[in-house]
C-alpha positions in Angstrom: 13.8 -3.0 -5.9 12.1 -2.8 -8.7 8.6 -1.4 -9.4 7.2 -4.3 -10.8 7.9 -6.1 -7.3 6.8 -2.9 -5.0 3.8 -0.4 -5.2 5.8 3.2 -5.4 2.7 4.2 -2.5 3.5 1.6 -0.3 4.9 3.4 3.3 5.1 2.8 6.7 3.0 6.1 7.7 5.0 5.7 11.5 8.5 6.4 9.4 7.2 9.6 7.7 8.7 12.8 9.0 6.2 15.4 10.1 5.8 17.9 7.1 4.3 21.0 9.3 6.0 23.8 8.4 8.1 22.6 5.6 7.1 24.4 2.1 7.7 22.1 -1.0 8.0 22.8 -4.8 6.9 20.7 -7.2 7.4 21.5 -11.2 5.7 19.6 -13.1 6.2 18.2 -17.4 3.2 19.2 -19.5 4.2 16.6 -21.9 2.2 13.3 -21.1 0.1 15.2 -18.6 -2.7 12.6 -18.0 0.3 10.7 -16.5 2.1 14.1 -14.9 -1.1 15.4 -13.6 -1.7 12.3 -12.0 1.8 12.1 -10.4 1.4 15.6 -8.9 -2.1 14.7 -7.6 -0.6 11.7 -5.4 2.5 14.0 -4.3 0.6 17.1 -3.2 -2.2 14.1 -1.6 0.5 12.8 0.3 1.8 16.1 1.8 -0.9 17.3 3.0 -1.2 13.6 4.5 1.4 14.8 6.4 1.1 18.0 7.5 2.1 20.3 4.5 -0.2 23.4 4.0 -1.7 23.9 0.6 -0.4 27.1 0.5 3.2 25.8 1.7 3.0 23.6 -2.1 4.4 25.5 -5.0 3.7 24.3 -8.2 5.0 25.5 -11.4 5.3 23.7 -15.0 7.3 23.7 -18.0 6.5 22.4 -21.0 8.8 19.1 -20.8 11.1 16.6 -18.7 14.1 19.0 -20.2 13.0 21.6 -18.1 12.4 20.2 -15.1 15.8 21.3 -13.2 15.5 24.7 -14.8 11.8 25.0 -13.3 13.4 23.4 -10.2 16.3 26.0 -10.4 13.8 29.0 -10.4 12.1 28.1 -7.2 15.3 27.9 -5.3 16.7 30.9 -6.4 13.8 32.5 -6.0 11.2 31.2 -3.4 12.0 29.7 0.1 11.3 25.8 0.0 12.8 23.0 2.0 12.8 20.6 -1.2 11.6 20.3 -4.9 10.0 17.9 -6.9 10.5 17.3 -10.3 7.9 15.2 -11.7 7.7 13.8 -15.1 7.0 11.2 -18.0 9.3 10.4 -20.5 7.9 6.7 -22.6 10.1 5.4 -24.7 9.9 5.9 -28.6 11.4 4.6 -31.7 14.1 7.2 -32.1 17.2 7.9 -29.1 15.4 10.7 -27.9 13.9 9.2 -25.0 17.8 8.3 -23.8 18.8 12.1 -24.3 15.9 13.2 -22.0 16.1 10.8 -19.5 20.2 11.4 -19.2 19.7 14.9 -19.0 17.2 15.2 -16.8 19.0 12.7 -14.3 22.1 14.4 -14.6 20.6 17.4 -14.2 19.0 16.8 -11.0 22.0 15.4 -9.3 23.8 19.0 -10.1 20.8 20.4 -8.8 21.4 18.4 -5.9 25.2 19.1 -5.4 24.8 22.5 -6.1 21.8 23.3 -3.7 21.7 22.9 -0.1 18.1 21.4 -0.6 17.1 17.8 -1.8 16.0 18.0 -5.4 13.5 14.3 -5.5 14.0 12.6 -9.2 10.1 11.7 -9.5 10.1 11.1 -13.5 8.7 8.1 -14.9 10.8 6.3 -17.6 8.8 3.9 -19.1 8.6 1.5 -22.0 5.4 1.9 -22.4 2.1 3.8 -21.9 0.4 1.5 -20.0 3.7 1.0 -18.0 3.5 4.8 -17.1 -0.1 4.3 -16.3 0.5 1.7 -13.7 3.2 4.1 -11.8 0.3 6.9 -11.6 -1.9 5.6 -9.6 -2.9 2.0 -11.4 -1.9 -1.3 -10.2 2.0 -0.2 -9.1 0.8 2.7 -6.8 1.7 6.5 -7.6 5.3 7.8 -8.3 4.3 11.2 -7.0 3.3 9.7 -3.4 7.0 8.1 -3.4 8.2 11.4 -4.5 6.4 12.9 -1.7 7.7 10.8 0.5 11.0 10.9 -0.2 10.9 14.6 0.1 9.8 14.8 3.7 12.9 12.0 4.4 15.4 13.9 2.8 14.2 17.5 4.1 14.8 15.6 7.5 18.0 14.4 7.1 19.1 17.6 5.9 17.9 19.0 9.0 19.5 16.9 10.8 22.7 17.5 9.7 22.3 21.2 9.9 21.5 21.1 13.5 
C-alpha cells in the first residue's frame, strides 16, 4: 500500500510481539540527518513501547545509505542482536545517483538477509522530494522508523518461531 494512502505509525498495538529481552541494532545514515535522526527517534520510541531496554538498542552510524549493510554487517559479526535496522534517506537528485544508492542498498540488505540468520528491516526513505521525506519522519505520513520498529519485533518473532 502505498504511503501516501497509510501513516508508516499506524499499528494495532495488540499484534505487536513483546520485545523484552530482544536486543536490536539500529545503524543509522548521517547523510540527511534531520530526516535520519528523526527516523531513529520513532524506532528506538517504539521499542521501548514495547518492552526493549535502552541498553538492549545499539546504535552505530556511517556516514551514508552505502554503508548501511556494512554497519549492519559489523553488529552481527560482532555483537549479539535479534535484528538490525538500517535506517536511511536517500531524495532524489538530478543526476542517477540516487538509483545507484537505492539499488545497492536494497540489494544489499536482502544479502544481508539471506546470509544472516537474523532479519535485517529495509527502513530507508526513497523520496522525490524533501518535503516527501519529511512527511515519512514524523509529519503528516507518520514515522518510517516506528514501521521499522515494528517490523523488527514481527520478524524477530517469526524467526523464533521457526527455530523452536
Amino acid at each position: 500500500m502505498a504511503t501516501e494512502f497509510h501513516n508508516l505509525s499506524s499499528y494495532d498495538a495488540n499484534g505487536i510481539p513483546d520485545g523484552t529481552g530482544m536486543r536490536i541494532g539500529i545503524v543509522v545514515s548521517e547523510w540527511n540527518s534531520h530526516i535520519t535522526n528523526k527516523l531513529l527517534e520513532g524506532a528506538c520510541e517504539t521499542l521501548l513501547k514495547f518492552g526493549v531496554k535502552a541498553d538492549d538498542i545499539v546504535v552505530e552510524y556511517v556516514p551514508g545509505s552505502i554503508e548501511l549493510t556494512y554497519g549492519a554487517k559489523l553488529l552481527i559479526e560482532e555483537t549479539d542482536v535479534h535484528a538490525v535496522i538500517l535506517l536511511g534517506c536517500v531524495i532524489q537528485g538530478e543526476t542517477p545517483h540516487f538509483t545507484y544508492v537505492c539499488q545497492s542498498v536494497t540489494h544489499g540488505t536482502t544479502e544481508l538477509n539471506l546470509k544472516y540468520d537474523i532479519p535485517i528491516i529495509f527502513g530507508v526513505l526513497t523520496t522525490n522530494t524533501p518535503e516527501q521525506a519529511k512527511a515519512r519522519a514524523g509529519g503528516r505520513h507518520g514515522n518510517k522508523g516506528d514501521e521499522a520498529a515494528i517490523t523488527a519485533l514481527k520478524m524477530i518473532a517469526l524467526n523464533a518461531k521457526y527455530k523452536s
